[in-house]
Kinemage of the C-alpha trace (Angstrom):
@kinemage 1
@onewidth
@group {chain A} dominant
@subgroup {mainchain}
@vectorlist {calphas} color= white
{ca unk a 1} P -40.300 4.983 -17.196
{ca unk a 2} L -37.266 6.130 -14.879
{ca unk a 3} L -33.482 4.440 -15.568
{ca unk a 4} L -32.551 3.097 -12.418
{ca unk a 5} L -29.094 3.851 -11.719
{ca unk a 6} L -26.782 1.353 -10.241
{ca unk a 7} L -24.436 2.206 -7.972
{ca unk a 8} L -20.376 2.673 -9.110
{ca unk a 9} L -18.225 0.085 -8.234
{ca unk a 10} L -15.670 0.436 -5.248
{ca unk a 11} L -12.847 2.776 -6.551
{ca unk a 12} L -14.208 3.660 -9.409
{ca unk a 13} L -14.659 6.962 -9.105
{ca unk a 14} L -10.998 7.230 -8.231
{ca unk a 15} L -10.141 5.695 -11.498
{ca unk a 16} L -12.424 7.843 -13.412
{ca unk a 17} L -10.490 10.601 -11.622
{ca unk a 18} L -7.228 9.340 -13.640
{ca unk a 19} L -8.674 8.754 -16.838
{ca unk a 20} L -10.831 11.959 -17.386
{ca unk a 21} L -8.183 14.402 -18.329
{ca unk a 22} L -7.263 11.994 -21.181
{ca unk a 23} L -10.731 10.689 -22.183
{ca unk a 24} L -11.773 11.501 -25.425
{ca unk a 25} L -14.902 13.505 -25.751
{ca unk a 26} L -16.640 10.404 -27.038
{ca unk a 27} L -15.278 8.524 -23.871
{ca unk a 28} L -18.567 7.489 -21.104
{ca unk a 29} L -18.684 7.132 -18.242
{ca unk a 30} L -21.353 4.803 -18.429
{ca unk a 31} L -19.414 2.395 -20.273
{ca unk a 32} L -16.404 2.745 -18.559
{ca unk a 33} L -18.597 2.224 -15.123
{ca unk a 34} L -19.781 -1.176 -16.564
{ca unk a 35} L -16.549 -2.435 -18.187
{ca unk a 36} L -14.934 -1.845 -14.730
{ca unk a 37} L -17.516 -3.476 -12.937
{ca unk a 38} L -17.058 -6.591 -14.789
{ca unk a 39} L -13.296 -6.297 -14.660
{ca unk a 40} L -13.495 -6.254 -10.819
{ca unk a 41} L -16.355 -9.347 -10.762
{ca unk a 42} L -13.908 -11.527 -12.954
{ca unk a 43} L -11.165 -11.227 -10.136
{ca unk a 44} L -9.075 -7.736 -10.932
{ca unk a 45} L -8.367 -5.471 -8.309
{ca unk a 46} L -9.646 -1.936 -8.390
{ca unk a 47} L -6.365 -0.779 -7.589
{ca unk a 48} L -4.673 -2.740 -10.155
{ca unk a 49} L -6.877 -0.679 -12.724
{ca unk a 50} L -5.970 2.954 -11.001
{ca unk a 51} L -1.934 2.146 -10.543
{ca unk a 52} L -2.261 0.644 -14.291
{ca unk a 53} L -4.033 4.101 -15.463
{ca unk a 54} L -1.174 6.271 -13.874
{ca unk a 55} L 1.639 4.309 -15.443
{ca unk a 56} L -0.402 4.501 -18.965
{ca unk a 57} L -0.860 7.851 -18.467
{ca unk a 58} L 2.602 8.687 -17.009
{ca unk a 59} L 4.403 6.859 -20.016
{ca unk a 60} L 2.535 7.939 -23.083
{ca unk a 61} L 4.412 10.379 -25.009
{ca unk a 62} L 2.947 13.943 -26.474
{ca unk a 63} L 2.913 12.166 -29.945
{ca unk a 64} L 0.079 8.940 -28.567
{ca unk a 65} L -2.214 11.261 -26.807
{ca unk a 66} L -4.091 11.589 -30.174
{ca unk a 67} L -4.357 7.885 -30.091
{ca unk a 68} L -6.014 7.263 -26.690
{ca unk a 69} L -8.404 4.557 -26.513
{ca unk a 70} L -11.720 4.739 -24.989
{ca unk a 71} L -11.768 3.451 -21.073
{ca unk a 72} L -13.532 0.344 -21.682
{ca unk a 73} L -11.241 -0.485 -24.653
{ca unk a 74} L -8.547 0.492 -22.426
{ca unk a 75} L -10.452 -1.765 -19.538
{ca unk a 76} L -10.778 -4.558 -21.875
{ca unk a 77} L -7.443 -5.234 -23.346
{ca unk a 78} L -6.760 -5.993 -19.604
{ca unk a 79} L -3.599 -3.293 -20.243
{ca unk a 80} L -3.687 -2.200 -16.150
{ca unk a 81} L -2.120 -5.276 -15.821
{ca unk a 82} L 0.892 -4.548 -17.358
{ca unk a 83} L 1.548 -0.856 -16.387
{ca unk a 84} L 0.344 -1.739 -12.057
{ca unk a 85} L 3.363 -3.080 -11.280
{ca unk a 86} L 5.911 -0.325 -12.637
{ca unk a 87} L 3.304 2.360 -11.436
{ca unk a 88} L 3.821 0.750 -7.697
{ca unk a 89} L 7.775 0.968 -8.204
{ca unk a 90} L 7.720 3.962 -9.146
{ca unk a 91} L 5.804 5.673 -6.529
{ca unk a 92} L 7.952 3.502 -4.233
{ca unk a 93} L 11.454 5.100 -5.771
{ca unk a 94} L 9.978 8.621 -5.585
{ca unk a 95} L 8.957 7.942 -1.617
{ca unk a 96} L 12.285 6.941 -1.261
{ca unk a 97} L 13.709 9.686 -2.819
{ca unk a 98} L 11.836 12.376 -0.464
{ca unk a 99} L 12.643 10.018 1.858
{ca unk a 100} L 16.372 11.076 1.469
{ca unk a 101} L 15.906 14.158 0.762
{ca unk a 102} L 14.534 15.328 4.150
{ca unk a 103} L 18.048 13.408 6.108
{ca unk a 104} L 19.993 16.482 6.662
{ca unk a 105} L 23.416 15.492 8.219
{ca unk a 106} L 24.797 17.243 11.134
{ca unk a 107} L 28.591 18.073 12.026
{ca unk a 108} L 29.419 16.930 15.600
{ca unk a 109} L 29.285 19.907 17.825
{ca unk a 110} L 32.484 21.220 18.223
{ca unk a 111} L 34.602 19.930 21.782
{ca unk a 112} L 35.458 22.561 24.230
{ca unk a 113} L 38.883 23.011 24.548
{ca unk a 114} L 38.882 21.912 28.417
{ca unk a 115} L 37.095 18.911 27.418
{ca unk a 116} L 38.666 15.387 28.141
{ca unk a 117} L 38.836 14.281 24.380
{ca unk a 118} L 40.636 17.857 23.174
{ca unk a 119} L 42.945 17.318 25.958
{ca unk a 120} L 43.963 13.401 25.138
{ca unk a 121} L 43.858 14.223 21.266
{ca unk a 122} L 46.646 17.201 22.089
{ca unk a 123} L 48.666 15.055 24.328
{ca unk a 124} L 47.777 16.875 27.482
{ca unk a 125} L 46.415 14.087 29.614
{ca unk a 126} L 48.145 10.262 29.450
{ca unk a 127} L 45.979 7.540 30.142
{ca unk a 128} L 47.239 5.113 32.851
{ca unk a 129} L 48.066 1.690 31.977
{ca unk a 130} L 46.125 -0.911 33.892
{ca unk a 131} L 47.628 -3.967 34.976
């Protein structure tokens, strides 16, 4: 008899995406597939999961990478929840960072010498007084 195979969730794929170059070896997809799945049917978003990945991820030191938990440990322990938020903040601080960095401020083209401003700024041309 054939396994029929149930189609991923929405986003998960993108998730999985995150998570594999951290997985352990003994880390499945299959089990990370169905922990998400429930995750999402109990009311989490999908993105909530991803941004929560990246900040885990982004914030483990080079000492905790030895102590990675499995996805669906991860999944369980509902930790997205607290790393989504910074994840978000941060991506918005680095947009608005290359934001900035693309202004490039301009000088004023220099002023002819004949034109009207030169002329009042050296004294050359008086303006009349109305009245």
């Amino acid at each position: 008899m054939r396994k029929v195979r149930t189609p991923e969730p929405e986003l998960f794929p993108e998730f999985w995406a995150v998570w594999l170059p951290i997985a352990r070896h003994t880390d499945g997809r299959g089990l990370a597939r169905e922990t998400f799945r429930k995750h999402v049917l109990n009311g989490a978003e999908p993105q909530d999961i991803i941004d929560g990945a990246k900040w885990f991820i982004r914030s483990m030191s080079d000492r905790d990478r030895q102590y990675v938990p499995l996805s669906s440990t991860w999944l369980n322990r509902e930790a997205y929840l607290d790393g989504c938020h910074k994840e978000r903040a941060y991506q918005a601080r680095l947009a608005g960072m290359e934001q900035s960095a693309n202004v490039v401020s301009m000088k004023p083209a220099p002023r002819p010498a004949n034109h009207f401003l030169s002329k009042l700024e050296r004294g050359e041309v008086k303006l009349a007084s109305g009245g």
